[in-house]
C-alpha positions in Angstrom: -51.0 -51.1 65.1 -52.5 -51.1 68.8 -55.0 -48.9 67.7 -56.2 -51.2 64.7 -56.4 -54.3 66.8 -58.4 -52.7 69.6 -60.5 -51.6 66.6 -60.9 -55.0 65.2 -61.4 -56.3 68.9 -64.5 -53.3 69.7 -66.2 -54.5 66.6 -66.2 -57.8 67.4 -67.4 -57.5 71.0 -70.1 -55.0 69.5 -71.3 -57.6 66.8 -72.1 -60.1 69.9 -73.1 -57.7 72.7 -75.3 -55.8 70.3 -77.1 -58.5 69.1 -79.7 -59.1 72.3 -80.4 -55.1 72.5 -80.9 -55.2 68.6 -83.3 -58.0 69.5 -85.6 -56.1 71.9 -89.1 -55.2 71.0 -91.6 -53.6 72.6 -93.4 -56.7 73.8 -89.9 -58.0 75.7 -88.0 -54.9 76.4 -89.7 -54.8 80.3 -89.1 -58.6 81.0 -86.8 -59.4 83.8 -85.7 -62.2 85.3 -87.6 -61.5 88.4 -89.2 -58.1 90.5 -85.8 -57.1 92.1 -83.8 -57.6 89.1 -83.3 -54.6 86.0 -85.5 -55.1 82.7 -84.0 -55.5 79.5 -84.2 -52.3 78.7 -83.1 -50.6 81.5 -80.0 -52.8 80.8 -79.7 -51.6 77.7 -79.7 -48.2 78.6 -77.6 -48.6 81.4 -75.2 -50.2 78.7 -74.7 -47.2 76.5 -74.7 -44.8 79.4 -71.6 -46.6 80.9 -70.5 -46.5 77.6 -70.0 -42.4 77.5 -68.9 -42.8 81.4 -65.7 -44.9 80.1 -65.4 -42.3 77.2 -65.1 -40.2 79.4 -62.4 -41.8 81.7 -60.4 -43.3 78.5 -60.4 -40.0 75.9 -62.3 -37.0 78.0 -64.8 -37.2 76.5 -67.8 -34.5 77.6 -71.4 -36.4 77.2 -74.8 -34.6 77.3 -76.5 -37.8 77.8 -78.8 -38.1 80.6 -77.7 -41.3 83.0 -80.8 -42.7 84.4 -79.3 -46.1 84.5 -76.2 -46.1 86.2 -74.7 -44.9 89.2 -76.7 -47.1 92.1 -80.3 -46.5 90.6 -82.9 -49.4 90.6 -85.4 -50.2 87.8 -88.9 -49.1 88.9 -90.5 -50.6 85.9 -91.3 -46.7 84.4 -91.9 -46.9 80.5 -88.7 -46.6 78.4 -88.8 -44.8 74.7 -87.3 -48.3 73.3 -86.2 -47.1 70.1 -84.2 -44.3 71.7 -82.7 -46.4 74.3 -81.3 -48.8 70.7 -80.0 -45.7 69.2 -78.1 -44.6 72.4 -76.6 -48.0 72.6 -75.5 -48.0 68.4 -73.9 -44.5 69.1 -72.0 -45.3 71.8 -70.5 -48.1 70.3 -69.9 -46.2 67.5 -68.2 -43.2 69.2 -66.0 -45.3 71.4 -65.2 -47.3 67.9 -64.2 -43.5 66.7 -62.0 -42.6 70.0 -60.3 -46.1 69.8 -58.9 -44.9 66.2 -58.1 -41.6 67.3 -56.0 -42.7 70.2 -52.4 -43.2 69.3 -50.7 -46.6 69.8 -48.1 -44.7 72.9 -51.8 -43.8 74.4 -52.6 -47.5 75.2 -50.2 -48.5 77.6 -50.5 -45.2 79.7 -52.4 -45.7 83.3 -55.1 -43.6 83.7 -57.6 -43.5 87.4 -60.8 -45.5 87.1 -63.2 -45.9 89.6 -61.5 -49.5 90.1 -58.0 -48.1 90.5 -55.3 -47.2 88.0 -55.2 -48.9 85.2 -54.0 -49.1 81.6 -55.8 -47.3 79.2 -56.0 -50.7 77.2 -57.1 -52.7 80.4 -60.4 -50.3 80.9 -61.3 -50.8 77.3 -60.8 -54.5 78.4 -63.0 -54.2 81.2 -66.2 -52.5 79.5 -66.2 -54.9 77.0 -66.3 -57.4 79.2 -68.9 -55.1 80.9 -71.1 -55.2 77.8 -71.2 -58.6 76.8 -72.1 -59.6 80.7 -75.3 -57.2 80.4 -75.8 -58.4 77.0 -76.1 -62.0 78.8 -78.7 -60.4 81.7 -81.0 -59.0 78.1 -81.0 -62.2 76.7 -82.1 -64.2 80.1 -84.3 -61.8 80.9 -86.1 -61.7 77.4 -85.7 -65.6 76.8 -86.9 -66.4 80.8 -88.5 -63.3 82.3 -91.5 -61.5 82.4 -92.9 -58.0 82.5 -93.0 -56.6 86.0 -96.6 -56.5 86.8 -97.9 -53.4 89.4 
């Protein structure tokens, strides 16, 4: 039952957090808000690659993406292969959507170490969904009120 309602929940949070990165094109992918802040798309790359780092904390799981958007690194405006960065984001949602219904209900409740201290299982799902739909917030500003950096 757990497992089913965290479903439900990840789909839900995925049909509005999606929606801005879905949105992107390559005319508004490099607008941001202003020079010191991320682009869209760097966003949204930085989105599914914290996506496989949760994986990894909630189920183990072993990625063989490249992170070139988390872990302290800044935007320096460098080209982005857009279409790639929108696939990364659709299959991480998908895999995580895959893990939640492979993990049994007794799972859930079990505290596992995050980077923000121990924590239920359930309560980091919690967290990067919340995680998502703030960025997904940041790609909509920045595409709605931002512009491209310009060199």
């Amino acid at each position: 039952m757990t497992a089913k309602l965290l479903a439900n929940l990840w789909r839900i949070n995925q049909a509005s957090a999606a929606g801005p990165i879905q949105k992107l094109t390559p005319e508004t992918y490099r607008h941001r808000l202003n020079p010191q802040t991320a682009s869209a798309g760097f966003i949204a790359l930085h989105t599914a690659e914290s996506m496989h780092r949760f994986a990894a904390m909630l189920f183990g799981h072993q990625t063989t993406l490249e992170m070139r958007a988390t872990g302290g690194v800044s935007d320096d405006g460098s080209p982005l292969d857009l279409a790639a960065v929108q696939q990364a984001v659709a299959d991480a949602y998908a895999m995580i959507a895959a893990y939640i219904l492979e993990t049994p209900d007794e799972k859930w409740a079990e505290v596992i170490p995050t980077p923000f201290g121990d924590t239920p299982r359930m309560g980091a799902l919690a967290f990067l969904m919340h995680h998502n739909s703030y960025h997904a917030g940041q790609i909509a500003q920045a595409v709605k009120k931002g512009q491209p950096l310009v060199s």
